[in-house]
Phi, psi and omega in degrees: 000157190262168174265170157253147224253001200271170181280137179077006179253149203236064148264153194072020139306156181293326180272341188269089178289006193265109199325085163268139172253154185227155162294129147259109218327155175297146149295283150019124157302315197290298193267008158308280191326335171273320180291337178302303192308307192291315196282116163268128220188118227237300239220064178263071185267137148284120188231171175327292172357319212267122188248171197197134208249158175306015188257339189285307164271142192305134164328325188262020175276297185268136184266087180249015173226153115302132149212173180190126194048259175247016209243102184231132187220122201282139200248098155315331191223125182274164172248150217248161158307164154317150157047031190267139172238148190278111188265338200271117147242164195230167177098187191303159158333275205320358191245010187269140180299328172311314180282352156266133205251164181307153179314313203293308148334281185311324173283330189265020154252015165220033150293129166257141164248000000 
């Protein structure tokens, strides 16, 4: 099983049993780049490899039945919506790219005067 590429989520560890379905990043240039933006993860290149696990995205982002009428038949591999980007990440502030602030910043609140 692949890893997910987002930090701290450990599906597709050996210890973690628990059934994930996973993404693969788009081929679409346009929307690669909103997932580079969204994932928070400083040193991220994508490569074929790279998966993003179903905990990441909102329910109504993923496509887990065909249906036609009254007719609903569950999709072995779920399919993610058009243009769906991953928004739900967990763990600390600090490892999300918004919330780290520049080398340079960070040094001028800790100059003593």
């Amino acid at each position: 099983m692949v890893k997910c590429c987002v930090v701290g989520c450990t599906s597709g560890y050996k210890s973690n049993t628990e059934k994930v379905h996973q993404f693969c990043v788009p081929k679409n240039e346009d929307l690669r780049i909103k997932w580079a933006k969204a994932i928070p993860r400083k040193d991220l290149v994508f490569t074929k490899n790279t998966y993003v696990c179903d905990k990441h995205f909102n329910e109504n982002h993923i496509i887990k039945f065909w249906s036609s009428g009254d007719v609903k038949i569950p999709y072995k591999q779920w399919r993610l919506v058009e243009g769906a980007i991953p928004t739900i990440f967990y763990g600390p502030s600090y490892l999300s790219k918004k919330y780290v602030t520049p080398r340079k910043i960070r040094k001028a609140y800790f100059i003593k005067t």
